[in-house]
C-alpha positions as CSV (number, residue, x, y, z in Angstrom):
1,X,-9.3,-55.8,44.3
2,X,-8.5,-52.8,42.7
3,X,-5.2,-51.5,40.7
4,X,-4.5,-48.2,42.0
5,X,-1.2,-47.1,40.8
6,X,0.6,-50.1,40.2
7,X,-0.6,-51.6,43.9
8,X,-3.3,-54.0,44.4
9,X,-5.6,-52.4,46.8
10,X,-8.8,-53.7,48.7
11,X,-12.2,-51.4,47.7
12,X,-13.7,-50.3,50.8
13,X,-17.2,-48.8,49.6
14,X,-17.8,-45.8,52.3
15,X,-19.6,-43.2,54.0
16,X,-17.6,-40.6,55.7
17,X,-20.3,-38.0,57.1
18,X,-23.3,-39.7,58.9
19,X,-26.0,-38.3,61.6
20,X,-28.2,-40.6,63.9
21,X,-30.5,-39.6,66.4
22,X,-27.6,-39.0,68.6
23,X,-27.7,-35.4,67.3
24,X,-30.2,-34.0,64.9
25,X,-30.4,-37.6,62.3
26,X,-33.5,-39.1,61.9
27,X,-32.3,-42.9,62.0
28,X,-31.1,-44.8,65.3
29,X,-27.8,-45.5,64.9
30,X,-27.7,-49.2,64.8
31,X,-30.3,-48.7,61.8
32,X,-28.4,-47.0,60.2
33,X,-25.8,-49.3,60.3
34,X,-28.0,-52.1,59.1
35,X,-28.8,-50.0,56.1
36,X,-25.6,-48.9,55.0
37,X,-24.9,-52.9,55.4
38,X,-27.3,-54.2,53.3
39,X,-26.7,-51.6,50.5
40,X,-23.3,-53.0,50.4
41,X,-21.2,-50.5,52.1
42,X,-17.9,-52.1,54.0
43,X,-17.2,-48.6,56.3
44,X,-19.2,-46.2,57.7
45,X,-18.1,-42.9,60.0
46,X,-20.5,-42.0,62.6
47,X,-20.1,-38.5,62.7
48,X,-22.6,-36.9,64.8
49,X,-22.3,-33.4,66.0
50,X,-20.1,-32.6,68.7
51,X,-19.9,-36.6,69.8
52,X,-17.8,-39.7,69.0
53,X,-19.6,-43.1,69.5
54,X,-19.0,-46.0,71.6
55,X,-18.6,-48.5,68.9
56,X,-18.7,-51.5,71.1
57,X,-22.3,-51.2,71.8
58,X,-23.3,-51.5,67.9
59,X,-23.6,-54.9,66.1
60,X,-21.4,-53.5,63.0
61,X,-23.4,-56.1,60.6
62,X,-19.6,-57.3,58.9
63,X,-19.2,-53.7,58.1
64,X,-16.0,-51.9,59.2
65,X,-17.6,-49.0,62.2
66,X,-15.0,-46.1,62.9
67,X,-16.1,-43.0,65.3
68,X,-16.2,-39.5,63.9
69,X,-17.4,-36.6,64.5
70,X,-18.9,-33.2,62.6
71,X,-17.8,-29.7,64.4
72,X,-18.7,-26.2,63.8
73,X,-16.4,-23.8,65.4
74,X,-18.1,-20.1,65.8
75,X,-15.8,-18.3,64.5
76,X,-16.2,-18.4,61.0
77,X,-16.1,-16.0,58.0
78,X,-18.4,-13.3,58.3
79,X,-21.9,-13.2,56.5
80,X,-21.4,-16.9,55.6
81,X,-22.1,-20.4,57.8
82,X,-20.2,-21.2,60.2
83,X,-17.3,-23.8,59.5
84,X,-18.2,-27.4,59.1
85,X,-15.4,-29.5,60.0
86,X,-15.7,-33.9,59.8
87,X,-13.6,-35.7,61.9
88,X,-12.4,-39.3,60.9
89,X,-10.9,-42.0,63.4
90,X,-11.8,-39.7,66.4
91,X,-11.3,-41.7,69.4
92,X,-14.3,-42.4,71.7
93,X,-14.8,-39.8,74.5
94,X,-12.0,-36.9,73.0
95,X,-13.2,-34.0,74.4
96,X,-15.1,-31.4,72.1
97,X,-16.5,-28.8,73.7
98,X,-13.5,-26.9,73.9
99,X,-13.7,-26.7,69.8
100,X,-16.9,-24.4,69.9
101,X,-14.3,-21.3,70.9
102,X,-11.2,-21.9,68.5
103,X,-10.7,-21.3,65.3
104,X,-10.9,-23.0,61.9
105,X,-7.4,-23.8,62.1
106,X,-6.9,-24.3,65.7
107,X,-10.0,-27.0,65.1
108,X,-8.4,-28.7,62.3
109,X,-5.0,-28.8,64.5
110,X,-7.0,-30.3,67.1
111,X,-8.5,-32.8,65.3
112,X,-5.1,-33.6,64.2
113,X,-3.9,-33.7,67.3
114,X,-6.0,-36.7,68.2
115,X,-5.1,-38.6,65.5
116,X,-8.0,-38.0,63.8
117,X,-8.5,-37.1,59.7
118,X,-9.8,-33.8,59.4
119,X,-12.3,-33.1,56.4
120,X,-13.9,-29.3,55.3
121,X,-17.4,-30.6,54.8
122,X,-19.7,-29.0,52.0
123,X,-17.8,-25.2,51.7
124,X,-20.5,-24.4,48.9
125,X,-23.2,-25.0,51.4
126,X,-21.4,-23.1,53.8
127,X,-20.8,-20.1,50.9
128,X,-17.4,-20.2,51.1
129,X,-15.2,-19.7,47.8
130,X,-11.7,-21.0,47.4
131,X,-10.3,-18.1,48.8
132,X,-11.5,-18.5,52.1
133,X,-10.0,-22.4,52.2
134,X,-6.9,-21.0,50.6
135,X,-5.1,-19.9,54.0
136,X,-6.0,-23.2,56.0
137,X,-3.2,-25.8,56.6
138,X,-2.7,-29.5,57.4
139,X,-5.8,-30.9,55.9
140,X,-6.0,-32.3,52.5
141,X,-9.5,-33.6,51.7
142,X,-12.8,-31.7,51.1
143,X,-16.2,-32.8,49.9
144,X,-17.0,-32.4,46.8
145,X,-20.4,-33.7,46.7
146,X,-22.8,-33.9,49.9
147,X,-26.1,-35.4,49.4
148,X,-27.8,-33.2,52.0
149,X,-27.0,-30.2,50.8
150,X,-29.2,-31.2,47.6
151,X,-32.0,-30.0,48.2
152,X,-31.2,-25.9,48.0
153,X,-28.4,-26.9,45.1
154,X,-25.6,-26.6,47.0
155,X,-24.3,-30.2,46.5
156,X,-21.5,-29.9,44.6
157,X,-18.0,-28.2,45.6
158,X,-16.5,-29.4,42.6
159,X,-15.3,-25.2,41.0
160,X,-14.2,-24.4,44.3
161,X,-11.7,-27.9,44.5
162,X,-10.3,-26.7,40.9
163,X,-9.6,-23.3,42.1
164,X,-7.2,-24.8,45.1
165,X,-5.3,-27.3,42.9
166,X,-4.9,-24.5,40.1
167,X,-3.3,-22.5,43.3
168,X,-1.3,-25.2,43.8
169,X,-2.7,-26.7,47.0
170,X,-2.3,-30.7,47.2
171,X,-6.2,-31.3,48.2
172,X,-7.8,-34.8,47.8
173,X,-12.4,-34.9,47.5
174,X,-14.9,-37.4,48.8
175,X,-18.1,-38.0,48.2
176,X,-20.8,-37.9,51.2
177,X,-24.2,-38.7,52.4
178,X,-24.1,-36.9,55.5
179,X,-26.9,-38.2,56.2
180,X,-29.5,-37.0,58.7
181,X,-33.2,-38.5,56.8
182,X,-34.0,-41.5,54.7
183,X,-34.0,-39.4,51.4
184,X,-30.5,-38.7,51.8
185,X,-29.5,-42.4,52.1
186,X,-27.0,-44.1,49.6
187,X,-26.4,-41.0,46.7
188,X,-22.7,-40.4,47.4
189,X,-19.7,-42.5,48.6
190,X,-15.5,-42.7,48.4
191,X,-14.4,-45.9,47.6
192,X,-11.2,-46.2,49.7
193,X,-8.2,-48.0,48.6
194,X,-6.6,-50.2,51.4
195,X,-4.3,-52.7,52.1
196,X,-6.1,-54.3,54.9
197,X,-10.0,-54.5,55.5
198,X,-9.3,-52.9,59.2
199,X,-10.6,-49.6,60.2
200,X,-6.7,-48.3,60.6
201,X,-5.9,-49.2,57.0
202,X,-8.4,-47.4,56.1
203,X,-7.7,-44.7,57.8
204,X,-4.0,-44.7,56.6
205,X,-5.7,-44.8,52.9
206,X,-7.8,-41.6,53.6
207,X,-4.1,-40.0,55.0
208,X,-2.3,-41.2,51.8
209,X,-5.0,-40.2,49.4
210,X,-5.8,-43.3,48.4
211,X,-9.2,-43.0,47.5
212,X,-11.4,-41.9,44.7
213,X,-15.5,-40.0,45.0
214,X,-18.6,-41.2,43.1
215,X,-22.0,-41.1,43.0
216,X,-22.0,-44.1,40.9
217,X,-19.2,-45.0,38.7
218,X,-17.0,-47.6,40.2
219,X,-12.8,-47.8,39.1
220,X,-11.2,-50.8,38.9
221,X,-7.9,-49.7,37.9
222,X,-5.9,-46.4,37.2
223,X,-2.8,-45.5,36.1
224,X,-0.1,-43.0,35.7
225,X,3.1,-44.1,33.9
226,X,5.7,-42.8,31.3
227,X,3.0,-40.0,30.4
228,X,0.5,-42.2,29.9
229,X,-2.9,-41.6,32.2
230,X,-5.0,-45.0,32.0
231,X,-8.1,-46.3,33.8
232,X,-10.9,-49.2,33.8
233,X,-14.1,-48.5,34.4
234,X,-18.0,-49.3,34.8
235,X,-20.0,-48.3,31.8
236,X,-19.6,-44.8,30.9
237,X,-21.0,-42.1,28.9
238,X,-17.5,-40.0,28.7
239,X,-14.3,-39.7,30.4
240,X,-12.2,-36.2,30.7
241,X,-8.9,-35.6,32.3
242,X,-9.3,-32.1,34.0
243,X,-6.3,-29.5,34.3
244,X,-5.0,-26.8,35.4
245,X,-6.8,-23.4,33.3
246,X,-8.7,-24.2,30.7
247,X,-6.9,-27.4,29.3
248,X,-7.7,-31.3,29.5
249,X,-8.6,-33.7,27.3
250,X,-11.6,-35.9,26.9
251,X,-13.4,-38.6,25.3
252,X,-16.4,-38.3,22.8
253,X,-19.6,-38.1,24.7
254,X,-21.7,-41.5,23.8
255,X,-25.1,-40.8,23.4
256,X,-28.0,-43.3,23.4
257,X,-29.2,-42.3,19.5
258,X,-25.7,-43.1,18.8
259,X,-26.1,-46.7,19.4
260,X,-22.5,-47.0,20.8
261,X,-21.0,-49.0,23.7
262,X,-20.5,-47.3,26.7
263,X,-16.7,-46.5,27.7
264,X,-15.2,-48.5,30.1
265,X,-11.5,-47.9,29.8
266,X,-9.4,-45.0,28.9
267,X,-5.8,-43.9,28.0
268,X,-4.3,-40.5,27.7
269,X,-1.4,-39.4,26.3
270,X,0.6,-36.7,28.7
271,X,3.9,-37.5,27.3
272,X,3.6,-33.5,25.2
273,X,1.5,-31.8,27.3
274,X,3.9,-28.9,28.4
275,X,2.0,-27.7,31.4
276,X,4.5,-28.3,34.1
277,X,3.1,-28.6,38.1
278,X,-0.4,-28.8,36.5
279,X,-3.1,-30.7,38.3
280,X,-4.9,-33.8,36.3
281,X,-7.9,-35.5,37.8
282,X,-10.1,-38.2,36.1
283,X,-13.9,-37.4,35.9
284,X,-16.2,-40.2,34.4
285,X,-20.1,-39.7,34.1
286,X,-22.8,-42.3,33.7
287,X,-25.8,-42.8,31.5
288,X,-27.6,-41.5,34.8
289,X,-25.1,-38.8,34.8
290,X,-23.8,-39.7,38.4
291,X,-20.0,-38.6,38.4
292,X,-16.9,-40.4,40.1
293,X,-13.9,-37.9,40.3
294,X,-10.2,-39.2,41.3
295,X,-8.1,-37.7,43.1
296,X,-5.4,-35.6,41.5
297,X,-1.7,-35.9,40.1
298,X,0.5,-33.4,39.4
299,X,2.8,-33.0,35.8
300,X,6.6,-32.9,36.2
């Protein structure tokens, strides 16, 4: 279990963005499922590229299976990618073709539409800055690390989610394989925080924000109460509470020379922080210097 803000809450270690050989992946699908099973994992979202899958056909290896899907409306932002949208809890057969000639927005309302849990997928990749997200409505999560997009060092989102929550804009960040190849396997995943271990609690956790990134560090508690920030931890070489601008607080960085324990809990104090509507998110880093960010909270 896990304490997430005063609720017990069942970890679901996931995957949210994941290509078989159903579009341009590498791996079969129900090899892919095997592997994510046997590294642990308790959800994975197929999310091939313009499909949903027939889940029924798949031997889900104890692992909760939900469809998805990745889509790429055409028009986009001009001299940059296309948009790269990841649907979550898609049903099976929702038609998608009709996506390739709307909008960002009119896809995200789609998506919506459906029932589905619409997620802007790698916008550094893409080359999109904060002020191209800034208009777009009724989504509230965005990768903010994406194994895949490694390789030419566009992983990491993470200046471009600052920018929306110092504009004021509620948005939540996972952590992704999307895989397509074997070298992409197991290097990022969002631990979501549910109340059942079913695909729709899930689901309802990713809607509520219940949920935190990594690409190691696992939470086992954090709070937010009378001002005071708190949070367990796996091993740690520091801890900072980001905000809004340039403030935030942190802990000492531990170093190995230093022949100190790592940090595995923290507590800051808020209670005089005058810095009212800012954003506060926890960022922890490990010895390997994998990062797990939370999701943020917002001053009175």
């Amino acid at each position: 279990m896990i304490s997430y803000y005063g609720k017990n809450l069942i970890p679901l270690k996931a995957n949210l963005h994941a290509h078989t050989t159903v579009s341009d992946g590498k791996i079969e699908p129900q090899e892919l499922i095997r592997r994510y099973a046997e590294k642990g994992y308790d959800f994975l979202n197929l999310t091939d590229h313009w499909k949903t899958h027939e889940l029924s056909q798949y031997d889900n290896h104890g692992m909760l299976l939900c469809s998805g899907t990745e889509v790429h409306p055409v028009y986009g932002v001009e001299g940059k990618s296309p948009w790269h949208v990841v649907g979550v809890g898609v049903p099976t057969g929702t038609e998608l073709e009709s996506v390739k000639t709307k909008t960002i927005q009119e896809t995200i309302d789609y998506l919506n539409s459906v029932g589905a849990i619409s997620i802007v997928a790698h916008p550094y990749w893409c080359g999109f800055s904060s002020a191209d997200l800034m208009p777009l409505k009724n989504y509230n999560i965005m990768e903010v690390f994406n194994t895949e997009c490694i390789y030419i060092g566009r992983a990491y989102s993470q200046q471009t989610w600052d920018e929306l929550l110092q504009a004021g804009q509620n948005i939540n960040a996972v952590a992704v394989d999307d895989v397509h190849k074997e070298s992409s396997l197991f290097h990022g995943f969002t631990v979501i925080c549910a109340e059942e271990r079913t695909v729709e609690s899930a689901v309802d956790a990713l809607r509520k924000g219940n949920f935190y990134a990594s690409r190691g560090p696992m939470i086992e508690k954090i709070s937010f109460e009378n001002g005071i920030f708190s949070a367990d931890f796996s091993p740690v070489i520091n801890a900072k509470l980001v905000m809004s601008a340039s403030a935030g607080l942190y802990t000492p960085q531990v170093y190995e020379t230093d022949n100190a324990e790592c940090i595995t809990h923290v507590e800051f104090d808020l209670r005089n922080v005058n810095r009212p509507g800012s954003y506060v998110r926890l960022q922890i880093t490990d010895k390997n210097g994998l990062d797990a960010w939370c999701n943020p909270c917002r001053l009175n």
